[in-house]
DRENFI-990731 format. One record per residue (C-alpha): residue in one letter; residue number from 1; x, y, z. Coordinates in nm, 3 decimals, always signed. Layout:
N
('a' NUM (X Y Z))
...
This chain:
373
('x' 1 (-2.483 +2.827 +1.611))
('x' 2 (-2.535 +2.531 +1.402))
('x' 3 (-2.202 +2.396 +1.193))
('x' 4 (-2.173 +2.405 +0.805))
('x' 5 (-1.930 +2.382 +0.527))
('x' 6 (-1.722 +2.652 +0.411))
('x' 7 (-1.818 +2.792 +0.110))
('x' 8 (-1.536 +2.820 -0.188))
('x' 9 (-1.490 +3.190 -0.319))
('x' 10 (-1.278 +3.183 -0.683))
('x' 11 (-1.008 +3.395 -0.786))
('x' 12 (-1.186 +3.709 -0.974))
('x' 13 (-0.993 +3.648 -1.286))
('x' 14 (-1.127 +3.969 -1.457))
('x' 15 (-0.867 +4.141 -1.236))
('x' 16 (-0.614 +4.307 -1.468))
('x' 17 (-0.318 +4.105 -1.321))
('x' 18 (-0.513 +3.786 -1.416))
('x' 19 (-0.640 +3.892 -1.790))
('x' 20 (-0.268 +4.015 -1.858))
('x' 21 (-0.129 +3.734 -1.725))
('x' 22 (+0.039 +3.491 -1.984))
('x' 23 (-0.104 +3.123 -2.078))
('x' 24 (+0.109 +2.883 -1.919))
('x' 25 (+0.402 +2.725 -2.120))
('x' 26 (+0.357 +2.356 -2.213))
('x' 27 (+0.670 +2.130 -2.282))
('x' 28 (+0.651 +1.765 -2.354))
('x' 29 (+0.782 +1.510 -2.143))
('x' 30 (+1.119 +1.397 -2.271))
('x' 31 (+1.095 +1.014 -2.170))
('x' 32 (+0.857 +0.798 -2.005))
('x' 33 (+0.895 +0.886 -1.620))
('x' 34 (+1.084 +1.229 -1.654))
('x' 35 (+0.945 +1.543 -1.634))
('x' 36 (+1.087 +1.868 -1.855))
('x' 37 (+1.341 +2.089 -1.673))
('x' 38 (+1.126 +2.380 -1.461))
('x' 39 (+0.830 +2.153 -1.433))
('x' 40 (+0.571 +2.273 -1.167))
('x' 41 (+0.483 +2.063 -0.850))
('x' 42 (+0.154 +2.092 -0.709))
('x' 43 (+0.093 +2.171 -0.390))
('x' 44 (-0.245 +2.091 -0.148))
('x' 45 (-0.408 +2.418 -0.252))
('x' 46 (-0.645 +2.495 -0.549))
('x' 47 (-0.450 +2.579 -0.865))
('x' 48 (-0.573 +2.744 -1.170))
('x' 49 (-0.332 +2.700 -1.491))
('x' 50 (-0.410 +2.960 -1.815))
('x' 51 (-0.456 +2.759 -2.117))
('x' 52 (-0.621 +2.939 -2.477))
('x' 53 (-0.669 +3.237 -2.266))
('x' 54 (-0.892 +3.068 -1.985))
('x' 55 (-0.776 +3.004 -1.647))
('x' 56 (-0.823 +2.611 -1.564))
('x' 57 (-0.859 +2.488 -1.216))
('x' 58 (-0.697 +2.145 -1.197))
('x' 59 (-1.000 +1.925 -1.011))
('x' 60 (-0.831 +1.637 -0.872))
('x' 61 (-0.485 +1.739 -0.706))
('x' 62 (-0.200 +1.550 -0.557))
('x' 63 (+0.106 +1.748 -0.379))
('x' 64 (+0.465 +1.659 -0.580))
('x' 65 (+0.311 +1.573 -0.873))
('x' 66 (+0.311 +1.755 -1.246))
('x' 67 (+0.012 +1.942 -1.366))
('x' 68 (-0.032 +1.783 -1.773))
('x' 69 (-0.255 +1.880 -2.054))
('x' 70 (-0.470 +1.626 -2.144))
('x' 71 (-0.805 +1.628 -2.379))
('x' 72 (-0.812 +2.048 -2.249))
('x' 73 (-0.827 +1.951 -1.889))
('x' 74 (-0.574 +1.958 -1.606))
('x' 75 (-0.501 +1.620 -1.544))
('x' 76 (-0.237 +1.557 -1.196))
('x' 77 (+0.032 +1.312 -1.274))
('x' 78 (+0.290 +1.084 -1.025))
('x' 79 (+0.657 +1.156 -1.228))
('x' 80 (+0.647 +0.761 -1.285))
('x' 81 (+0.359 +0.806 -1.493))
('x' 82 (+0.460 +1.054 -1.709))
('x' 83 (+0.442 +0.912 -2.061))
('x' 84 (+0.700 +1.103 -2.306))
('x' 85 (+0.524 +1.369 -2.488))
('x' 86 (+0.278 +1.409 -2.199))
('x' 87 (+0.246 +1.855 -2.199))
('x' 88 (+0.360 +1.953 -1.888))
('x' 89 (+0.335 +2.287 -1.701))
('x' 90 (+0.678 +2.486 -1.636))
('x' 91 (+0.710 +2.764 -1.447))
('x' 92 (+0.787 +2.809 -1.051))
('x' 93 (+0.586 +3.108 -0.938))
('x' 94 (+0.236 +3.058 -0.828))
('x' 95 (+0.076 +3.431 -0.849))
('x' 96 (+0.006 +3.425 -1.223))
('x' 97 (+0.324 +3.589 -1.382))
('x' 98 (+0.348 +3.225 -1.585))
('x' 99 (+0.000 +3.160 -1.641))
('x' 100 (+0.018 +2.902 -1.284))
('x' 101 (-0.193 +3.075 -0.985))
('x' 102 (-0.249 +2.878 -0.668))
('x' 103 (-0.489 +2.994 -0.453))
('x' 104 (-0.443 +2.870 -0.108))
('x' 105 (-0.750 +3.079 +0.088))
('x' 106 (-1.058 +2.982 -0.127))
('x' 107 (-1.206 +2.882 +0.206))
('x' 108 (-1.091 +3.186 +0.414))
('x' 109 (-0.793 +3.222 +0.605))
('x' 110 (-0.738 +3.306 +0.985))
('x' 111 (-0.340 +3.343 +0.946))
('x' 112 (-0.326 +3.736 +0.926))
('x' 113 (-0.560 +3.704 +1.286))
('x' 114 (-0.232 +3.519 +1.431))
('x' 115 (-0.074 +3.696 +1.694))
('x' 116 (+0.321 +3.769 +1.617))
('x' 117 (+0.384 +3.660 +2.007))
('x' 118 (+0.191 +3.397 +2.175))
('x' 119 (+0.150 +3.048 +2.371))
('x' 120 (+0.038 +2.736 +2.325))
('x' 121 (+0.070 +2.823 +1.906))
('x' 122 (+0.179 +2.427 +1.884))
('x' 123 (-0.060 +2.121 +1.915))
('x' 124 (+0.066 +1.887 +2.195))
('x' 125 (-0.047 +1.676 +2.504))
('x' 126 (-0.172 +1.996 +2.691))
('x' 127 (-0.384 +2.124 +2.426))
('x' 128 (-0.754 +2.174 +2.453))
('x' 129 (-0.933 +1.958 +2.238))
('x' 130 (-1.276 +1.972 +2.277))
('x' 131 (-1.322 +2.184 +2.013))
('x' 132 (-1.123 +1.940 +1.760))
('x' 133 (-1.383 +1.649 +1.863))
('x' 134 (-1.695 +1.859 +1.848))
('x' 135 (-1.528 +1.946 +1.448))
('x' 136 (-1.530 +1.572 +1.384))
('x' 137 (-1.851 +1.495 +1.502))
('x' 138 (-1.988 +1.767 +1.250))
('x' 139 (-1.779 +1.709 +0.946))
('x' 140 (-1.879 +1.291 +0.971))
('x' 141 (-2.215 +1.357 +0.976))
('x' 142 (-2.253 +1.603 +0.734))
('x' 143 (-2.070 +1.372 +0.490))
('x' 144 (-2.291 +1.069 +0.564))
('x' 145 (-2.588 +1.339 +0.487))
('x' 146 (-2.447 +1.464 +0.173))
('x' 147 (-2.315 +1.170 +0.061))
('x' 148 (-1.943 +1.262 +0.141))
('x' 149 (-1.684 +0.980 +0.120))
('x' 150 (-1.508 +0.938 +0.437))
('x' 151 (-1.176 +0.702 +0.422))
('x' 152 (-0.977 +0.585 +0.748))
('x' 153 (-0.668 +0.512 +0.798))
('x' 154 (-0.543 +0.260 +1.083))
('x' 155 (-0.280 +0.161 +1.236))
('x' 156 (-0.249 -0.169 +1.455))
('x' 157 (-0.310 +0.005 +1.793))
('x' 158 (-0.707 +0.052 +1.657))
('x' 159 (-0.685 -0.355 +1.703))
('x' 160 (-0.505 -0.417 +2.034))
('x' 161 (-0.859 -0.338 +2.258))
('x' 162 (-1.167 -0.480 +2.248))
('x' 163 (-1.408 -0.130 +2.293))
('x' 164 (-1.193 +0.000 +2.046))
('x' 165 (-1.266 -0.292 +1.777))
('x' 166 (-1.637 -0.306 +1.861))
('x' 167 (-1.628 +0.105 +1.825))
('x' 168 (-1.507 +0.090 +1.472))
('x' 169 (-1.711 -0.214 +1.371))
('x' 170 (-2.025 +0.020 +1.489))
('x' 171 (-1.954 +0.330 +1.270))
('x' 172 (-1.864 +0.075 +0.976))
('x' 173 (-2.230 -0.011 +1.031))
('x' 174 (-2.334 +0.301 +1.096))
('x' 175 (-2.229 +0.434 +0.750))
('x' 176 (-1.949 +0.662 +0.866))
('x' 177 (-1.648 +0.425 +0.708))
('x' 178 (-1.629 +0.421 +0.274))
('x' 179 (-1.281 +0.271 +0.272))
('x' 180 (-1.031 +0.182 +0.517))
('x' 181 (-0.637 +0.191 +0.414))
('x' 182 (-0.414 +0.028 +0.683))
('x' 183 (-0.104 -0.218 +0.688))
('x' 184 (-0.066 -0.617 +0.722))
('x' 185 (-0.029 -0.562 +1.079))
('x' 186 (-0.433 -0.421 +1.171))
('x' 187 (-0.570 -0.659 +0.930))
('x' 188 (-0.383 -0.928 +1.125))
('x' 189 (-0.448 -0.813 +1.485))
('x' 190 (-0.795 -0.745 +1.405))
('x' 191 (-0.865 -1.115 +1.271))
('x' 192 (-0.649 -1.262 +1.561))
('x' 193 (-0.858 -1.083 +1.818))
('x' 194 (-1.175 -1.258 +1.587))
('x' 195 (-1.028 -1.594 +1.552))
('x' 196 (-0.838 -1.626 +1.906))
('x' 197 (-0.940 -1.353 +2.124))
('x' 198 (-0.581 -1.216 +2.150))
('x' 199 (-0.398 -0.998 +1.977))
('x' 200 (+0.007 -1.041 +1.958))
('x' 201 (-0.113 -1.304 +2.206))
('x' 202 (-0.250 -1.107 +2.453))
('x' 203 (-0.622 -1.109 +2.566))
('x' 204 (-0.799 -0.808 +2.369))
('x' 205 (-0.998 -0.728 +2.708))
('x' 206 (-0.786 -0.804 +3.031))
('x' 207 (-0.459 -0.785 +2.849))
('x' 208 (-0.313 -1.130 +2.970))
('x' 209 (-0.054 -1.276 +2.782))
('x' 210 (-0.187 -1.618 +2.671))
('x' 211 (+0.033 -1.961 +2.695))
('x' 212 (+0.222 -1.934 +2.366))
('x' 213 (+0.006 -1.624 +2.260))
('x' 214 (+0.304 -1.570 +2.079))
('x' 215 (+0.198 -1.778 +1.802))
('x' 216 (-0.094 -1.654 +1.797))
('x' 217 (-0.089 -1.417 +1.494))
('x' 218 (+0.138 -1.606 +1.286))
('x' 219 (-0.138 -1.910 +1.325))
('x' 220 (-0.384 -1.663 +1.235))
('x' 221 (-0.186 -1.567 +0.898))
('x' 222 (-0.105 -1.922 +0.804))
('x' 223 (-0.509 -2.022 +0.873))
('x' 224 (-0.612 -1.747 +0.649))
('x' 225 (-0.325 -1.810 +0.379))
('x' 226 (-0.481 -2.166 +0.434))
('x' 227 (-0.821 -2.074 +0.307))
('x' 228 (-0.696 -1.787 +0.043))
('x' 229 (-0.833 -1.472 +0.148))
('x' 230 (-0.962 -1.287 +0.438))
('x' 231 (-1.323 -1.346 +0.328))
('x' 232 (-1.268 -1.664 +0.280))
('x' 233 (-1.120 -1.702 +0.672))
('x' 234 (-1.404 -1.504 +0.802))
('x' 235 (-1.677 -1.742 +0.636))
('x' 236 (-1.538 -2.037 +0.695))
('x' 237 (-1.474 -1.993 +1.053))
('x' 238 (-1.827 -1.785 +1.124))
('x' 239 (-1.646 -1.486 +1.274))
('x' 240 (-1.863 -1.173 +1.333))
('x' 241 (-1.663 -0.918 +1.497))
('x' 242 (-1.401 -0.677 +1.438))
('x' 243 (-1.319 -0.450 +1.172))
('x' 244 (-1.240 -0.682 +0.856))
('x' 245 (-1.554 -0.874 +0.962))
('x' 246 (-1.769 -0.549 +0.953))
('x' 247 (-1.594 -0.423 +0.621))
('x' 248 (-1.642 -0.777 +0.473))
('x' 249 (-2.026 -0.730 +0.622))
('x' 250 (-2.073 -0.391 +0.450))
('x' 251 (-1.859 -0.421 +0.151))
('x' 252 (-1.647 -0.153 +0.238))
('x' 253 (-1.320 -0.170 +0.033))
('x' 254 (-0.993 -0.197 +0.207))
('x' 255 (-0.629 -0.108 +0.094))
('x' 256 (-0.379 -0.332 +0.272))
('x' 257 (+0.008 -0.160 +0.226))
('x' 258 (+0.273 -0.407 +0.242))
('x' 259 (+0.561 -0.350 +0.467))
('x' 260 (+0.904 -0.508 +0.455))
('x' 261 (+0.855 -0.602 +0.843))
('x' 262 (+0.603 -0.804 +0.755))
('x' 263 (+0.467 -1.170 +0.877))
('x' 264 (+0.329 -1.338 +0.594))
('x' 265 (+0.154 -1.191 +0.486))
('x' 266 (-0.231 -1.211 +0.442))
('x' 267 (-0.322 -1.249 +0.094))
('x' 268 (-0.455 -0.933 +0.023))
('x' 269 (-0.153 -0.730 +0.135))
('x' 270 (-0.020 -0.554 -0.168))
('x' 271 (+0.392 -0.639 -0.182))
('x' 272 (+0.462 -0.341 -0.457))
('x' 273 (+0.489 -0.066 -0.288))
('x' 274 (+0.395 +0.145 -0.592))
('x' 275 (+0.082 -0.060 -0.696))
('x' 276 (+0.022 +0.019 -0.328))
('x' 277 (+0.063 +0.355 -0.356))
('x' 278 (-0.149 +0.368 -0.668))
('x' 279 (-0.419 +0.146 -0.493))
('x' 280 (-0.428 +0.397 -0.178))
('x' 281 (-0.445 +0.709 -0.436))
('x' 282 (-0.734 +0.549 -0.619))
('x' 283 (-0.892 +0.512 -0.291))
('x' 284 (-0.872 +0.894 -0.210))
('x' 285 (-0.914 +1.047 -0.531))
('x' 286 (-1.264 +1.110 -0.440))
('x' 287 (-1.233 +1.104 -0.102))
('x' 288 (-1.403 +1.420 +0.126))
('x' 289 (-1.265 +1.318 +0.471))
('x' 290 (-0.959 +1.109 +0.590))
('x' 291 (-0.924 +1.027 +0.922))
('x' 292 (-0.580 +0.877 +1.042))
('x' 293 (-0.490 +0.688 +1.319))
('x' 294 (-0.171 +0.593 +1.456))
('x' 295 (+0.019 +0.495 +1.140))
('x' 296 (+0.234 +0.770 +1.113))
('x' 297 (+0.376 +0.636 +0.770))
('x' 298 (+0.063 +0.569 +0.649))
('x' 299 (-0.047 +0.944 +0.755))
('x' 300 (+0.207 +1.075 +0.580))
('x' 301 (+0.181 +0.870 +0.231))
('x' 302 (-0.241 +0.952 +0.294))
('x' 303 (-0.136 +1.326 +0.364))
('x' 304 (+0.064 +1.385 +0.062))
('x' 305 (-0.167 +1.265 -0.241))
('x' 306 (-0.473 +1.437 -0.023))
('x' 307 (-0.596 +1.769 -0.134))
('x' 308 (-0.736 +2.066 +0.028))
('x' 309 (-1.060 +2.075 -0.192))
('x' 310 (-1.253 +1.860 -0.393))
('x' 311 (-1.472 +1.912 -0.712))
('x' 312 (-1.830 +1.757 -0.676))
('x' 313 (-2.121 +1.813 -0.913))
('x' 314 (-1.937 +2.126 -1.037))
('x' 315 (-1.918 +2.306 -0.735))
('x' 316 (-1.563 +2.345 -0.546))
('x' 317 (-1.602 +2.275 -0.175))
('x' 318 (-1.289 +2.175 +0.146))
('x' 319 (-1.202 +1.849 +0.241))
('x' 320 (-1.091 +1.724 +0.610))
('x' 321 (-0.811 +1.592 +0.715))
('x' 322 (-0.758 +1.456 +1.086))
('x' 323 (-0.472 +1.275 +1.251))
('x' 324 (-0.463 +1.111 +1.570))
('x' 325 (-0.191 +0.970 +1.772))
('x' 326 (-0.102 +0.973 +2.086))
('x' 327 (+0.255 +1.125 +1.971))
('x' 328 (+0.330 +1.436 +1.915))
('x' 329 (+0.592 +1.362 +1.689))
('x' 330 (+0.387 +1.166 +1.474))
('x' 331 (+0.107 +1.465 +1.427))
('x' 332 (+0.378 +1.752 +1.368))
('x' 333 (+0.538 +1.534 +1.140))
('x' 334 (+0.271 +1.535 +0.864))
('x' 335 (+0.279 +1.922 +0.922))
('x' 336 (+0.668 +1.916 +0.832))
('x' 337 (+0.609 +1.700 +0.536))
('x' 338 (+0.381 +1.978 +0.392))
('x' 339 (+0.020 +1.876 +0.500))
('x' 340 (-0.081 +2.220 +0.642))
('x' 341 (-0.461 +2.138 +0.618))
('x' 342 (-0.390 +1.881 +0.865))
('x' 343 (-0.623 +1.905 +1.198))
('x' 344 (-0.423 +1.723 +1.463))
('x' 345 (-0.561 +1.525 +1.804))
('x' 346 (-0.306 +1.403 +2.040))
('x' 347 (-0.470 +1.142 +2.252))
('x' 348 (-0.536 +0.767 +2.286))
('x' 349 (-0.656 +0.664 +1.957))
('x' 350 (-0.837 +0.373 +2.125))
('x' 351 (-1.014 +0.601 +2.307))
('x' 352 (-1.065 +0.860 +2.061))
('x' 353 (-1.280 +0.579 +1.865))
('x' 354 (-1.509 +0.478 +2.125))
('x' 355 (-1.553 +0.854 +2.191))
('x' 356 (-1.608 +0.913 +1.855))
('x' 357 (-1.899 +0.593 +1.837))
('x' 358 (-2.075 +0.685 +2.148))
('x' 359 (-2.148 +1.039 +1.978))
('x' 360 (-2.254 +0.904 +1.623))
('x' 361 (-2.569 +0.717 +1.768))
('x' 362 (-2.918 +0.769 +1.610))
('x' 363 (-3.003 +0.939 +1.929))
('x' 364 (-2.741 +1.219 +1.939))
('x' 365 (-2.807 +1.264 +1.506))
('x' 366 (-3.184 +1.285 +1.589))
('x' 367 (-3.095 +1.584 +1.867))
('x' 368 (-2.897 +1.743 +1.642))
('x' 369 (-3.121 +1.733 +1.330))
('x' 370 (-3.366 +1.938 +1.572))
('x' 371 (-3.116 +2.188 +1.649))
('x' 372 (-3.056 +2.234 +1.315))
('x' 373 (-3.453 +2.264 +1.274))
């Protein structure tokens, strides 16, 4: 049966629990930054907030944050930028007894199909997952079809092998990558394997630690300082391959996170952590598919501003949201931290990109567009 996207069914707010429900109660911020006592956190989930007698779905979302009035919309604001006088929604219950009603199963829900008793509930090295790649293969291509925005997320592993760097390159050139977030550390790895072949001085390919490889990414950071940017690098020294090369190549925006570990660091890494964090959310606010890859911190910050739906054209439809690491602490973490949309892959995630190239090829779309036929 051929894949497609769930479809979004509303709350039926002519339902007498919804039409005598009361309209949500408003207080203003007291100071910049603070929100008023019994303030509401979002969650991941639609939520609908009553207003004038209507019931208001807030369209962009972000988990932790406070639900404001603002020109008769819901607008979703961090606590830091809460200006005082902002109207924010108070209330903690969620089923419409305060005018708040969040709706977690506007896609459907399997959970009452759960067996009470039951193994192999948990998502580890022994799961199946040939299910979870065939998922991934559909949801990519359907967004570069409908004009989805698909964002990645890397961590520095995605830059230690060579079929793994040429892998990503290809589906930035394929059209499968519309942003990539990631830390100093990819960025750097990445343009060392470009500029020297190595990466944390070891041979991208065979693996062999180079004489004094150990220099080799700090040489790499100071030659790049050295010509201002990681553009400017790339041009100047004609490199071609890799991931920063390719998202230079495409103009696919990057987010680089700064990290108090870090060597350097590369121009473009952002230092604040909160202009980082505001970078990143700008980066996902209309994102339709995230795709992380051993970064676990990274996952986590990615997982908690990402929502469970998106608004486009009017019309209400799920995001994605995959992680991949080859730990299963790192996976079941972003499901602890409240991320419950989260699919999870435990496996290699440098071979989890190559798998994930060799089945994005023109060939493989062209079969499938005549199944779908």
């Amino acid at each position: 049966m051929a894949w497609k996207i769930a479809s979004y069914k509303a709350p039926d707010f002519t339902e007498p629990r919804f039409r005598g429900a009361p309209d949500c109660v408003l207080m203003p911020a007291p100071k910049d930054g603070v929100a008023p006592d019994s303030y509401h956190a979002m969650s991941i989930f639609p939520e609908y907030f009553k207003v004038h007698g209507t019931w208001l779905l807030a369209e962009e979302s972000r988990m932790d944050c406070c639900a404001v009035l603002r020109d008769g919309r819901i607008a979703v604001v961090e606590f830091r930028h809460l200006r005082q006088g902002d109207l924010v929604v108070t209330g903690r219950t969620e089923n419409g007894e305060e005018g708040i009603y969040v709706h977690p199963d506007g896609f459907g829900s399997h959970a009452d199909q759960n067996p009470v008793f039951a193994f192999r509930m948990g998502r580890s090295r022994e799961t199946g997952y040939s299910r979870d790649y065939d998922s991934i293969y559909n949801v990519l291509r359907y967004e570069k079809r409908h004009g989805g925005k698909i964002v990645w997320v890397l961590g520095p592993a995605c830059a230690f092998d060579h079929d793994a760097r040429v892998a990503f390159a290809n589906l930035i050139r394929k059209g499968y990558v519309h942003g990539l977030m990631a830390g100093n550390a990819l960025a750097t790895h990445d343009l060392e394997a470009a500029y020297l072949r190595t990466a944390l001085g070891q041979d991208i390919y065979t693996q062999e630690l180079q004489p004094l490889g150990h220099y080799n990414h700090l040489d790499t950071i100071n030659r790049v300082r050295y010509y201002g940017s990681i553009s400017g690098f790339i041009r100047h020294e004609k490199l071609r391959d890799g991931i920063m090369a390719a998202c230079e190549e495409g103009r696919v925006p990057y987010v680089l996170a700064g990290s108090i570990r870090d060597d350097g660091p590369l121009p473009e890494v952002i230092g604040n952590v909160y202009e980082a964090q505001d970078r990143m959310r700008d980066m996902v606010q209309d994102a339709t598919t995230v795709v992380c890859m051993a970064s676990m911190l990274h996952t986590i910050a990615t997982g908690n501003m990402f929502p469970s739906y998106r608004v486009v054209q009017g019309v209400v439809r799920p995001t994605f949201f995959y992680s991949v690491d080859i730990s299963e602490f790192a996976v079941n973490k972003l499901k602890d931290r409240g991320s419950l949309s989260v699919r999870t892959i435990v496996t290699n995630v440098q071979d989890f990109i190559v798998n994930v190239d060799d089945q994005l090829t023109p060939e493989r779309e062209a079969e499938e567009a005549g199944q779908r036929g």
